[in-house]
N, C-alpha and C positions, 0 to 999 in steps of 0.2 A: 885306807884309800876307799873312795867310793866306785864301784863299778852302778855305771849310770843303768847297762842293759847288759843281761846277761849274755856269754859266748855262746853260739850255736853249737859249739865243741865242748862247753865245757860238761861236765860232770856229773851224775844227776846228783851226786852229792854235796855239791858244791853252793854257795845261798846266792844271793844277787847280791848284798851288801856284802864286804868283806874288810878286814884289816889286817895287817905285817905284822907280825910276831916280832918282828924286826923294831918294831916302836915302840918296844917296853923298855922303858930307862931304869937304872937303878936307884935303890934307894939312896937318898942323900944322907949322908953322916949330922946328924944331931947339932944344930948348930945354936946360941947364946950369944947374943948382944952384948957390948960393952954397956953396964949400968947406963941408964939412961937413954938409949937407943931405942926404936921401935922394933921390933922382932919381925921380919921380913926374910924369905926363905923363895926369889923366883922358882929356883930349881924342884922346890918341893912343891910350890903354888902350880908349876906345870906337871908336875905326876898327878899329883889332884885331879887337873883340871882332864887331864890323858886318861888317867883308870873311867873317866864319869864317860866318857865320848866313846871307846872303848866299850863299856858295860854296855851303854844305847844300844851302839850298833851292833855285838852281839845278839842281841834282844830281838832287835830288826831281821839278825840274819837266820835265828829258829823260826821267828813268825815265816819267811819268804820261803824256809823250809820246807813250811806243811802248809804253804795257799795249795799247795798241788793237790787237788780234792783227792786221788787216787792215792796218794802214798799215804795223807792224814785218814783215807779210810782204814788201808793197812794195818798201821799204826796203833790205829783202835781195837780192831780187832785182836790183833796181836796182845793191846791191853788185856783186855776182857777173858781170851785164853789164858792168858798168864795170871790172872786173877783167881780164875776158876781153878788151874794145878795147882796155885801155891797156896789157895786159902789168905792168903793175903793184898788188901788193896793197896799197901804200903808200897811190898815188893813188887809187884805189879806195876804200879806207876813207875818205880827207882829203874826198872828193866828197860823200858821205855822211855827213860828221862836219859840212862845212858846210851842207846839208840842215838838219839837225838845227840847228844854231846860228841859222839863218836862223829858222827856224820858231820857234823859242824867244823870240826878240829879239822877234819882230811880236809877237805872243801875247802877251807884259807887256807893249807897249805900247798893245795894244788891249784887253785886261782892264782895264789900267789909266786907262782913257779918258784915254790921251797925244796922240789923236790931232784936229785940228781937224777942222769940218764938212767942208771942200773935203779931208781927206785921208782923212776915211774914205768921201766918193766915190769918192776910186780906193781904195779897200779893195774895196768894190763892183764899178767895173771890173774889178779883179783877180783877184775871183771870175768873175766872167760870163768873163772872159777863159780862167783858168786852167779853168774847167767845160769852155768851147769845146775849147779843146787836149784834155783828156783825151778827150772823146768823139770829136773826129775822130782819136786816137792808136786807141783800142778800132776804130771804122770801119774805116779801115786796117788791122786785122788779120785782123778776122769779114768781110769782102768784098774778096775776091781783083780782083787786079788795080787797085785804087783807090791805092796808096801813093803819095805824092809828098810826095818829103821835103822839099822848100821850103815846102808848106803847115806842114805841121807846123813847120818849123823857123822860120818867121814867126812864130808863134804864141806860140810860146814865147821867141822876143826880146821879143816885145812885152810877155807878164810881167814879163818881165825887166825892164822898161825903168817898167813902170808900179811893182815894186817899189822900183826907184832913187827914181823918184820920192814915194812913199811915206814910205820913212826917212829922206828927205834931209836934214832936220832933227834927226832924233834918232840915227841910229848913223855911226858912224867910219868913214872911207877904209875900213878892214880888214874890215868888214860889208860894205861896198857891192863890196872884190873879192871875200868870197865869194858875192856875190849874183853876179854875172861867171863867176866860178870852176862855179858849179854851171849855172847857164842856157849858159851857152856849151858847156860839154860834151855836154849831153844835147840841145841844138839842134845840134850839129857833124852836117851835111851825112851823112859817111862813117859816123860812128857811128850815125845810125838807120837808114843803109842798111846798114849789118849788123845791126844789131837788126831790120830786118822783110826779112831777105835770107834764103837756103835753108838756112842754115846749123842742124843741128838741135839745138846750144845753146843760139841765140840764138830761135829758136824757142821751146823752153818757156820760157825767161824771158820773152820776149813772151807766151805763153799765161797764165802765172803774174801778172805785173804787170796786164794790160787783166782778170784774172779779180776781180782785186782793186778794180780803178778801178772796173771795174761792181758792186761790191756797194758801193763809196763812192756810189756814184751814186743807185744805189738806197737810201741810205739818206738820201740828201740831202745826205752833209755833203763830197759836192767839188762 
């Protein structure tokens, strides 16, 4: 379905273009022509035609993702720390590629009101929860001396955990590890102690990332 302008309610993770989970058909069984027939398959000609429109508008709804200058600078940043820990620009980008898939997934599911009362509760927690972590992530950097990285690193298991619960009905084992994949990384112990440690890389991405959470903040939508 196309949503022409996005809800002033909805979500900040939610895209402007969206589609129903609901319009995925199944595969047709293997079909063969009587000798002589032409080979003609509507049912399979419109899956075809469904996966390509489908794949588009995904496409469309990561770009409308990250037009938001603020969150694609985040984003970045978060790249580039995550580069710098893991030694890796492979893993780095994959970290941030499931970022983005995460957020995409919730986002039709919650435009699309897939979700029951009791699960858009924790949609709710999820926020209150995810708002907590960012501002004591910002705290810890504007007041010296306060970092403790179990706090934080609490905090953002607990997302974690209340996202599992969340999709548990709607997305795949392969959602749920990269819901793992991304919370586990960025709560790992070692890595936010290098991210709020002397180091003066890790530094301005820290500067750059909490510069960015606070204008989300200020603007209401984390």
């Amino acid at each position: 379905y196309l949503s022409p302008t996005p809800s002033p309610n909805s979500s900040p993770l939610s895209p402007t273009i969206l589609f129903s989970p609901s319009l995925s058909l199944p595969p047709s069984p293997p079909y063969l022509p009587p000798p002589g027939q032409e080979c003609f398959n509507s049912r399979s000609l419109a899956l075809q035609a469904q996966k390509k429109i489908l794949s588009k508008m995904a496409t469309v709804a990561v770009a409308n993702l990250l037009t938001d200058d603020v969150s694609s600078e985040i984003l970045d940043e978060l790249y580039k720390v995550s580069r710098e820990f893991t030694k890796s620009k492979k893993e780095a980008h994959k970290i941030v590629k499931d970022v983005i898939k995460i957020a995409l997934k919730i986002g039709i599911l919650y435009r699309n009101h897939q979700f029951s009362p009791d699960e858009l509760d924790t949609v709710e927690r999820f926020k209150k929860k995810m708002n907590q972590a960012a501002m004591t992530a910002v705290s810890f950097y504007e007041v010296d001396y306060t970092f403790d990285h179990r706090i934080l690193s609490e905090l953002l298991l607990e997302c974690r955990d209340l996202l599992h619960a969340l999709v548990e009905q709607h997305l795949t084992l392969r959602s749920h590890t990269r819901i793992d994949h991304v919370f586990n990384h960025f709560a790992h112990g070692e890595f936010l102690a290098e991210l709020y440690g002397d180091g003066e890389d890790y530094r301005l991405y820290l500067r750059k990332i909490c510069n960015g959470i606070n204008k989300l903040l200020d603007e209401g939508t984390l």
